[in-house]
RODRENLUM-39068 format. One record per residue (C-alpha): residue in three letters; residue number from 1; x, y, z. Coordinates in nm, 3 decimals. Example, Ala and Ser with C-alpha at 12.3 -4.5 7.8 and 13.67 -1.06 7.14 Angstrom:
> ALA_1_1.230_-0.450_0.780
> SER_2_1.367_-0.106_0.714
END
This chain:
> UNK_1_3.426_2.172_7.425
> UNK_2_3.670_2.383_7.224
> UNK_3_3.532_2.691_7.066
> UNK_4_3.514_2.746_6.683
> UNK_5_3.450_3.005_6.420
> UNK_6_3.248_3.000_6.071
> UNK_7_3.444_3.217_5.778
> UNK_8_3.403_3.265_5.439
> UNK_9_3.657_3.316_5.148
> UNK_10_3.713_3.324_4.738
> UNK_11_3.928_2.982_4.838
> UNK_12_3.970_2.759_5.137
> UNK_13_4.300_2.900_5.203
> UNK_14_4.143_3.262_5.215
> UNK_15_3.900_3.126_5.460
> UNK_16_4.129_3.042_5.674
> UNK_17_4.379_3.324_5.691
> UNK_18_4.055_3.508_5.780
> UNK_19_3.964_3.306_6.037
> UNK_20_4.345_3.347_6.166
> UNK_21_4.372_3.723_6.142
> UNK_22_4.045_3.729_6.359
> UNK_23_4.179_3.507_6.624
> UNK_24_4.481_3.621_6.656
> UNK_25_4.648_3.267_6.615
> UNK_26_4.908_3.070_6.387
> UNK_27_4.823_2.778_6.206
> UNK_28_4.912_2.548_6.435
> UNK_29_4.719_2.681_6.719
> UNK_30_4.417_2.606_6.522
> UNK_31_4.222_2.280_6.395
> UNK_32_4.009_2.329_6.037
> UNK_33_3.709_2.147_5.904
> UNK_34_3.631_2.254_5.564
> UNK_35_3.231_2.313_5.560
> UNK_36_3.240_2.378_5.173
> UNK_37_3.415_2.403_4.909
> UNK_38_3.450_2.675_4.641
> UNK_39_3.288_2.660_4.301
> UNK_40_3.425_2.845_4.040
> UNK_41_3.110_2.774_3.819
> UNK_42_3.098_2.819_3.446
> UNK_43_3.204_3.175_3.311
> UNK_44_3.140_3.342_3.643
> UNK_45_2.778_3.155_3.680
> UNK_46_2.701_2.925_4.006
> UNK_47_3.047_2.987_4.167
> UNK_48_3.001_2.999_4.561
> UNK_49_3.265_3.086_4.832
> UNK_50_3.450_2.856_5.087
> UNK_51_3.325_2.794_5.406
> UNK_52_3.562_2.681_5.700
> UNK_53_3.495_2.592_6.060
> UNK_54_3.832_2.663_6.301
> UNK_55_3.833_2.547_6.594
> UNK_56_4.038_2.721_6.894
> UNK_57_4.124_2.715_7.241
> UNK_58_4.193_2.414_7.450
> UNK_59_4.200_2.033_7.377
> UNK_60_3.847_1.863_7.468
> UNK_61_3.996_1.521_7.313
> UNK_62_3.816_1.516_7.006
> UNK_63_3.985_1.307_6.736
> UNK_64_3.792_1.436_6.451
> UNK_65_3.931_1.787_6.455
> UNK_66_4.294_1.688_6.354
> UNK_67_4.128_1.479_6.116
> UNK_68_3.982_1.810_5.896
> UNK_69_4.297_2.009_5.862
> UNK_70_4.378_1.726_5.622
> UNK_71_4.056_1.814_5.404
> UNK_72_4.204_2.212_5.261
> UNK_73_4.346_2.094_5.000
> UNK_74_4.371_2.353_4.688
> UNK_75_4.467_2.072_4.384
> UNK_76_4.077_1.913_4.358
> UNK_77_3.982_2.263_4.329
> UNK_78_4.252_2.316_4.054
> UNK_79_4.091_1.989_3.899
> UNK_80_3.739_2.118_3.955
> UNK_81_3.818_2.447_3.693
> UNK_82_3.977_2.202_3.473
> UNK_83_3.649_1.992_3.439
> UNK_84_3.452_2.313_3.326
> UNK_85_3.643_2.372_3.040
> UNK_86_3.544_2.153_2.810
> UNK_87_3.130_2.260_2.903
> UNK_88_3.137_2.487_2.582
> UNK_89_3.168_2.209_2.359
> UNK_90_2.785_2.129_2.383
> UNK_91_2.657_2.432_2.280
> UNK_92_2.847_2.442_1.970
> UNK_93_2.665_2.143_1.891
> UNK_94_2.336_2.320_1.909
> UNK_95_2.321_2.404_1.589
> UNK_96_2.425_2.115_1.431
> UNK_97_2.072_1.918_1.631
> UNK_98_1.872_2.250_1.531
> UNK_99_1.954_2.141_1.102
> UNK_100_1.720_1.897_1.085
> UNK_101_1.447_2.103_1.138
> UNK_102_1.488_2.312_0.832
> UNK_103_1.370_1.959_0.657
> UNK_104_1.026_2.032_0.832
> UNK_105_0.872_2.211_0.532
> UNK_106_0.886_1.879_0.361
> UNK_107_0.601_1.736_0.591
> UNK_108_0.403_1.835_0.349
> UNK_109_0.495_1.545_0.099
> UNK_110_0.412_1.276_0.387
> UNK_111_0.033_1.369_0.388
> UNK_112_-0.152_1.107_0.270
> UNK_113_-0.384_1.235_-0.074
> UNK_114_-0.758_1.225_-0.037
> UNK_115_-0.958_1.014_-0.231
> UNK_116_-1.100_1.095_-0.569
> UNK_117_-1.457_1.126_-0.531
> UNK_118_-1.670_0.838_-0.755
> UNK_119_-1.776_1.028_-1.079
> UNK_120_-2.114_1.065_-1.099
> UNK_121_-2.122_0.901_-1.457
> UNK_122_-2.109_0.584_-1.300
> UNK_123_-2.420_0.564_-1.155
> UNK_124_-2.509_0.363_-0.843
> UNK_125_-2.342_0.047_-0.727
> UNK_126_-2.426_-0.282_-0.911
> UNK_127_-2.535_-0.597_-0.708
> UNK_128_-2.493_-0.919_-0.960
> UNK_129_-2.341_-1.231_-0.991
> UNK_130_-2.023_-1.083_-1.171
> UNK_131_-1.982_-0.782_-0.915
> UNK_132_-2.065_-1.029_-0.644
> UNK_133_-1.758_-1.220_-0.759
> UNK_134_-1.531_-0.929_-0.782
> UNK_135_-1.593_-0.820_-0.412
> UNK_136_-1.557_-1.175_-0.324
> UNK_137_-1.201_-1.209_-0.433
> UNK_138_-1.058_-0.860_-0.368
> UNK_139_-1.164_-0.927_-0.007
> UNK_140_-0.965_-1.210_0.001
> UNK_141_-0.681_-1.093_-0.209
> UNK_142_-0.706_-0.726_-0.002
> UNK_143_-0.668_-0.939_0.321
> UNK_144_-0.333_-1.106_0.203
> UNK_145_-0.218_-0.834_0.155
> UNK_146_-0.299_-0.679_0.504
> UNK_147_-0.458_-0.387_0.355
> UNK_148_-0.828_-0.291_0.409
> UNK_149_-1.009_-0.100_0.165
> UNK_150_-1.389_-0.050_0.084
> UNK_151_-1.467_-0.189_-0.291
> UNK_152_-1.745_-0.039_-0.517
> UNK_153_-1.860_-0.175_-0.836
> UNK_154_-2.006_-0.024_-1.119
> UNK_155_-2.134_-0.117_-1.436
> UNK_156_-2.081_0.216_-1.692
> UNK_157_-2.155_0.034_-2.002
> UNK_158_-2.279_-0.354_-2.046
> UNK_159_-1.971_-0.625_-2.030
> UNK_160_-1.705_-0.369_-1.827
> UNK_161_-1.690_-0.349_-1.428
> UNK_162_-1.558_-0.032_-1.268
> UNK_163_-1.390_-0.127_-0.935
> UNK_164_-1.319_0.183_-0.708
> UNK_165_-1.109_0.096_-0.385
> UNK_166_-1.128_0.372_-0.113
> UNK_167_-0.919_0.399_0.232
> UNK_168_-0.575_0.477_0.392
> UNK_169_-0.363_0.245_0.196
> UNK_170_-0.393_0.310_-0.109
> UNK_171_-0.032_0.392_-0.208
> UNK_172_0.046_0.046_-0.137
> UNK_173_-0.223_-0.089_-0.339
> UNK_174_-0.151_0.152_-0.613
> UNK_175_0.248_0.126_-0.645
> UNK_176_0.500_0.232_-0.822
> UNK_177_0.326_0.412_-1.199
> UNK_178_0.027_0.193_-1.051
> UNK_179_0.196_-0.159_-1.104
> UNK_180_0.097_-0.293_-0.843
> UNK_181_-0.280_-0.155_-0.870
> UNK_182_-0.239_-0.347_-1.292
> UNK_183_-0.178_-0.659_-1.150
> UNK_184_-0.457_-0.667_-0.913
> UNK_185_-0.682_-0.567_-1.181
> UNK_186_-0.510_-0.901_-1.423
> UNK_187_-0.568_-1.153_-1.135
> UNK_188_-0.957_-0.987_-1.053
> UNK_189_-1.010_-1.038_-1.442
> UNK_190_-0.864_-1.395_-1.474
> UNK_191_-1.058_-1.490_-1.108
> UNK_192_-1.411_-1.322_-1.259
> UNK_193_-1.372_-1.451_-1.599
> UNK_194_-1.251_-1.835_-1.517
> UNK_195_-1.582_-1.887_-1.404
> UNK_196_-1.734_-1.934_-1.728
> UNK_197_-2.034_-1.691_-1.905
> UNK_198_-1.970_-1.420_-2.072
> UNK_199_-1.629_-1.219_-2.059
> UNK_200_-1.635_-0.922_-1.894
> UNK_201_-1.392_-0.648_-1.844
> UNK_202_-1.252_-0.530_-1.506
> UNK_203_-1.119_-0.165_-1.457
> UNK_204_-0.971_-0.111_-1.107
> UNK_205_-0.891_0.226_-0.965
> UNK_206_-0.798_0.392_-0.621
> UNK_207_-0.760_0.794_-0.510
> UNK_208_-0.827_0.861_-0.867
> UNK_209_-0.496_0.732_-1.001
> UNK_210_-0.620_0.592_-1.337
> UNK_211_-0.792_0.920_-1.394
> UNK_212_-0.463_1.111_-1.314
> UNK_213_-0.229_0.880_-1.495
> UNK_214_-0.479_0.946_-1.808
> UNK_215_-0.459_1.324_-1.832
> UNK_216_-0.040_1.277_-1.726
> UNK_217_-0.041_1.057_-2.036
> UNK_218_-0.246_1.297_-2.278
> UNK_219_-0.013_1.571_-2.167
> UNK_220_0.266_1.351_-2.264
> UNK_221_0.149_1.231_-2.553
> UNK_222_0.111_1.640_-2.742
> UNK_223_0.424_1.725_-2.592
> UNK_224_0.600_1.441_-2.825
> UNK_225_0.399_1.493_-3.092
> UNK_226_0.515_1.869_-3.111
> UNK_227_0.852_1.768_-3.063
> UNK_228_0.819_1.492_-3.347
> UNK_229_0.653_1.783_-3.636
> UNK_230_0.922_2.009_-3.546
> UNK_231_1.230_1.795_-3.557
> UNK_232_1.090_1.514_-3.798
> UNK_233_1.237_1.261_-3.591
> UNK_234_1.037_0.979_-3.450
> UNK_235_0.999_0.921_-3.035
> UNK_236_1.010_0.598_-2.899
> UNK_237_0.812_0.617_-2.521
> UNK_238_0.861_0.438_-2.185
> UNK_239_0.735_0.077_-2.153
> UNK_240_0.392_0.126_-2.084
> UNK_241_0.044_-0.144_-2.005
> UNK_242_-0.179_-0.179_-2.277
> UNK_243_-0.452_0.053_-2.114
> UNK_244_-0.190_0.352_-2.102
> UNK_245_-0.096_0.272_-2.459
> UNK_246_-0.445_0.281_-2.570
> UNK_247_-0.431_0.632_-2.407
> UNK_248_-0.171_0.769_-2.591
> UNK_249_-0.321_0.657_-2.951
> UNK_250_-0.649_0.755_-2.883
> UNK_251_-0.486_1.106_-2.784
> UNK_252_-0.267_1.130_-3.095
> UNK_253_-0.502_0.954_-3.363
> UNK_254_-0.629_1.326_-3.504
> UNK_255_-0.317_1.511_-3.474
> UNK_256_-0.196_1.608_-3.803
> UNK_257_0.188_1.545_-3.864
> UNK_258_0.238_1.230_-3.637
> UNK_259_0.130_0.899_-3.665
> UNK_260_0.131_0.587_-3.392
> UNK_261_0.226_0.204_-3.336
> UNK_262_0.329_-0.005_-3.079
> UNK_263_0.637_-0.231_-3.094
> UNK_264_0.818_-0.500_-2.890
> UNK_265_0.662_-0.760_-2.656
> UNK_266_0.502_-0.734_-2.304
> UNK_267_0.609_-0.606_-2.051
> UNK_268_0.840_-0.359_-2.273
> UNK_269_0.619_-0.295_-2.529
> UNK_270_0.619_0.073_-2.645
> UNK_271_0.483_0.306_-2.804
> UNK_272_0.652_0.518_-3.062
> UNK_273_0.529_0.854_-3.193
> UNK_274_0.655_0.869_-3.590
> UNK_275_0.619_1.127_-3.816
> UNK_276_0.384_1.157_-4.085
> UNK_277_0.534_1.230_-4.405
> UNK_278_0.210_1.178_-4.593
> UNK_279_0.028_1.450_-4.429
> UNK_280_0.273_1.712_-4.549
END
């Protein structure tokens, strides 16, 4: 069996002009198998030396050694350095997947807002046929909808129902300036009232938002009518329900200076904050 030596070098070729200058021999005295290759890693990092295995001395017949001094060859190397290059592309992207994060602080907005807690005005839940009638068909309607929600009734005053709807959903039920939550509260009122007996009136709410929308309106409402005094010019509002323009007339109906009406026709009727001449 012919007799070999292990050697290590930067390259393959190194390796084995090592090997050579140790044996004493010229290239063609000698058969190589390349053990491994070197790695020139990334910026100095992970690069490894050759290893060869040369084999000396006399012929034993084995066809494998001529066979491996095929395998030194320095251009897959070449290509090997060529395919690190582009690596530092990557981590200039870093950044750019890091910007999203600075949106984080809006999280915030997603949190869902707690439900108003029942006034204590209202007294405790009423149990008759009208109330019995409202739960009856929000159930349904609720269900249709895919939306669950626990429904209290109340009676504040005789011939008015106060509907509170509490749970998870209730931005969906409430919609867009509460549009959607109005025309749950029309079909409840036509459903309770088609019945026959006496009308009554239905007031729905959820999370507080009729309570809210109130006190937005109000604040609306003596911010126009300052504007209106001191310019003398009349303001025409934003389409509004007839509950929310209610609101705004009860809020303005003993401020001096400014007097209210409503004009057009449903659903664009408006209300439009005039100033009083008479007053002045």
């Amino acid at each position: 069996m012919r007799e070999f030596i292990d050697v290590t070098g930067k390259t393959e070729e190194e390796a084995i002009s090592k090997a050579l200058a140790q044996l004493g021999l010229d290239r063609d005295d000698v058969s190589v198998e390349i053990l491994e290759r070197a790695k020139s890693g990334f910026l100095g990092i992970g690069s490894s030396p050759a290893r060869v295995r040369v084999y000396h001395g006399p012929e034993d017949g084995e066809k494998t050694a001529p066979k491996a001094e095929a395998k030194p060859e320095p251009e897959p190397r070449q290509e090997t350095k060529k395919e690190f290059r582009p690596e530092p592309k990557p981590r200039r992207e870093k950044p750019r997947k890091q910007e999203p994060r600075e949106d984080r602080p809006a999280a915030p907005r997603a949190e869902a807002p707690r439900p108003a807690p029942v006034p204590v005005d209202l007294g405790e839940e009423v149990d008759d046929e009208k109330s019995r009638a409202i739960r009856t068909f929000l159930t349904g309607l609720l269900e249709h909808m895919e939306c669950s929600a626990e429904i209290r009734v109340y009676q504040p005053e005789k011939g008015r129902y106060k509907v509170i709807l509490e749970g998870k959903q209730m931005g969906t039920l409430i919609g867009r300036r509460g549009e959607t939550l109005d025309a749950i509260q029309q079909l409840t009122s036509y459903s309770v009232n088609r019945s026959g007996g006496s009308r009554v009136r239905v007031q729905l709410d959820a999370e507080g938002y009729r309570e809210k929308r109130e006190q937005s309106l109000q604040h609306l409402a003596k911010k126009v009518a300052g504007k209106v005094v001191k310019y003398r010019r009349s303001v025409t509002l934003e389409p509004m329900n007839a509950y929310e323009r209610h609101v705004i007339h009860t809020a303005l109906q003993d401020v001096p200076g400014v007097t209210t009406y409503s004009t057009g026709t449903e659903p664009n009727r408006r209300v439009i904050v005039a100033y009083d001449r008479t007053t002045h």
